[in-house]
C-alpha positions, 0 to 999 in steps of 0.5 A: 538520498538520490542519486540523480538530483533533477528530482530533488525540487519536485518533492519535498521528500523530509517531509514525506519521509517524515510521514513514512518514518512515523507509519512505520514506526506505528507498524512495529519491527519490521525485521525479516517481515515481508511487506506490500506497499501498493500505491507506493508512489516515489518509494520512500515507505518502502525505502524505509523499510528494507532499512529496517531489515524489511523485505520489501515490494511496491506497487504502482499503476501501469500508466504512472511513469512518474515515480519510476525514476525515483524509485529506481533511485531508491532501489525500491523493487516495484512492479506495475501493476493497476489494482482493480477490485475483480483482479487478483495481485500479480502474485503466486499463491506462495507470495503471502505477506506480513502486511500490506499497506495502502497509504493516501490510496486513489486506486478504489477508482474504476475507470470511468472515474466511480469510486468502488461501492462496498461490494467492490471493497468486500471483493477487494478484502476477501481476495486480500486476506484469502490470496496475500496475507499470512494468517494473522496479517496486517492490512493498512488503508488510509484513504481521504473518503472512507465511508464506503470502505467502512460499510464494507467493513460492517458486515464482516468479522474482519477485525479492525480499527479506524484511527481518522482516515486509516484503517488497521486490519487483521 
């Protein structure tokens, strides 16, 4: 899978492909549909995904070089970029997508280290669905303290489903 081996003992990645395999299949066929990984990490979803006939682009923070390498291994097209809930997506009005995950996310964090309270995320939402999803999209969020994410969602019309940590919606 590499093309460069001094990766290959940092990450157990049959494991995280694995994962990654078992998300996409949950998502149903991808082919021809454009999807937003952000917080991709080393890649493997999209990876995956652009396999499957996706079209595929992922995201990572600006200050995280780590996965940069690997990425690029992959040949995962990626941009930098740290999500922010007051910041739009570095993307034009006419780059909608199909779906757009967020799988084990740390980026609902502000920079002195709070986590996003439930205006936060319902900015965060609204800017999603309004800007970056096609009509009838889906949005995927796994994260390891949901509860904040789910008073966000109370109030809203936003269709969605918890399953554990991970919310589908839309």
């Amino acid at each position: 899978m590499f093309k460069n081996d001094r990766f290959k003992y940092l990450i157990d990645y049959k494991k995280h492909v694995k994962i990654a395999k078992k998300r996409l299949d949950a998502l149903g066929d991808l082919d021809g549909k454009k999807i937003l990984d952000l917080g991709t990490g080393a890649g493997y979803l999209p990876y995956l995904a652009k396999k499957r006939g996706a079209i595929v682009m992922g995201v990572n923070p600006e200050w995280e070089e780590f996965y940069d390498y690997i990425t690029e291994d992959l040949g995962v097209k990626t941009l930098k970029h740290t999500i922010a809930p007051l910041e739009a997506l570095p993307f034009t009005a006419s780059d909608k997508w199909d779906i757009i995950t967020a799988y084990q996310c740390c980026f609902h964090k502000l920079g002195d280290g709070r986590k996003w309270g439930v205006l936060d995320w319902q900015m965060f939402l609204n800017r999603i669905f309004n800007k970056h999803l096609v009509l009838r999209g889906l949005l995927v969020i796994q994260i390891n303290h949901p509860e904040v994410l789910e008073r966000a969602l109370i109030d809203t019309t936003i269709r969605h489903k918890w399953s554990g940590n991970t919310v589908r919606i839309g």
